[in-house]
N, C-alpha and C positions, 0 to 999 in steps of 0.2 A: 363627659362620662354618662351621664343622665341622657342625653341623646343615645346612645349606646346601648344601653339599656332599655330604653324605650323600644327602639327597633330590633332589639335581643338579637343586638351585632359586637362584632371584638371591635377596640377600639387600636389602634396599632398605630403605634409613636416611630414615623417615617425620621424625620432631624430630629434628634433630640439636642443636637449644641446652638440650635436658631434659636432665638429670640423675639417671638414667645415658642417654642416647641412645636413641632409640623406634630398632625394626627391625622389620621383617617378612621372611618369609620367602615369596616369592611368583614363579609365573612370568611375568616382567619383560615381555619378546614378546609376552604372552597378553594379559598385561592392555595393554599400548599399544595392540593389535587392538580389543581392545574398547573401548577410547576412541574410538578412532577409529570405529569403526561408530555409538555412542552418537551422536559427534556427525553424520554424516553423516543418521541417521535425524534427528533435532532438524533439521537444517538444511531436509530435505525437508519437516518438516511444517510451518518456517516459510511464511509468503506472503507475496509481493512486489505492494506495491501499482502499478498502473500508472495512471497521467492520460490518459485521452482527451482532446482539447478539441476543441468546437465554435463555429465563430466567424460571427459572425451581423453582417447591418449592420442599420441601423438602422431600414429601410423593405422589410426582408425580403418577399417574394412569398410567398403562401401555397403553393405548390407547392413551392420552395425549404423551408420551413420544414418543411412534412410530410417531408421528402427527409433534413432533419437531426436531425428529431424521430426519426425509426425509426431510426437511427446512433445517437442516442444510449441508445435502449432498448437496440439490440443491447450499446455498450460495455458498459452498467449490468448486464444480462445477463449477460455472459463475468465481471462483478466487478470492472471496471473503475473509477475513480472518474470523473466528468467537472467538465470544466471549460469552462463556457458563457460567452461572453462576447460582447458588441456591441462593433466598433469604427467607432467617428466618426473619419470622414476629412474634413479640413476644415471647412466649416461646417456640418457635420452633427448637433454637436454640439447646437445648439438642439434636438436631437427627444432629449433623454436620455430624456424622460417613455417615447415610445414604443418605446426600449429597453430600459427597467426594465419594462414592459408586454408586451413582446415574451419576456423572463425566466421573467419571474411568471407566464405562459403554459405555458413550458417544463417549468414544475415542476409546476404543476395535474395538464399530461398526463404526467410522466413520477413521478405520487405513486405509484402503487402498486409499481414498480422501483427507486425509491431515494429518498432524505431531503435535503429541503436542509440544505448544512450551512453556507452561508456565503450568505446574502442578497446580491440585484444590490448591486456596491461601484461607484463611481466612480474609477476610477485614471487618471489622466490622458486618455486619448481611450479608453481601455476601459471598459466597464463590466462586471464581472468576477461569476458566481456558481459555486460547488462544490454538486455532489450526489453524493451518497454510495451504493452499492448497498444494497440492505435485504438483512440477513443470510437464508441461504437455511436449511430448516430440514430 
């Protein structure tokens, strides 16, 4: 503590259940600053994934589908993930076929932007698929 003093430093009790007690002799301000930057920079270089979704029916227009297909390049672009899906309203249902076709479409033209990561799924009146950005180099 006298040493502490002397160099007009905090003294900061590292183990306190060792035997004899760990201390250090350090400035206390200084180092919480630098925690605190450490984590701010860490935080910044984490990234936050965001979800686009694109929602498609079932007997899409080809002009509508070109209109949705370049939206979803641009998401996939920015680093977006998306999320494509058909919804059957009513008896629309009977055309799943040309929903999963409408899909598997999607992904062909949007291979070289991004990866499927999750195959046309059936979920109740959706038929749901994820694609993934391809990392940029």
């Amino acid at each position: 503590m006298r040493l502490a003093d002397q160099f007009e430093l905090d003294l900061v009790e590292i183990s306190p259940n060792a035997e004899p007690p760990v201390c250090k002799i350090m400035d206390y301000k200084k180092f919480v600053y630098e925690q605190k930057k450490r984590d701010k920079i860490l935080k910044a270089k984490s990234t936050q994934v965001t979800v686009k979704e694109i929602r498609f029916g079932p007997q899409t227009d080809e002009h509508d589908y070109e209109f949705k297909r370049k939206n979803a390049e641009k998401f996939l672009k920015e680093g977006a993930k998306l999320k494509a899906f058909v919804f059957f309203k009513g008896r629309s249902i009977i055309y799943k076929d040309q929903g999963q076709i409408l899909l598997l479409r999607l992904a062909t033209d949007l291979e070289e932007f991004g990866k499927v990561e999750a195959m046309p799924v059936l979920e109740g009146k959706r038929m749901i698929m994820f694609i993934a950005p391809k990392k940029k180099k």
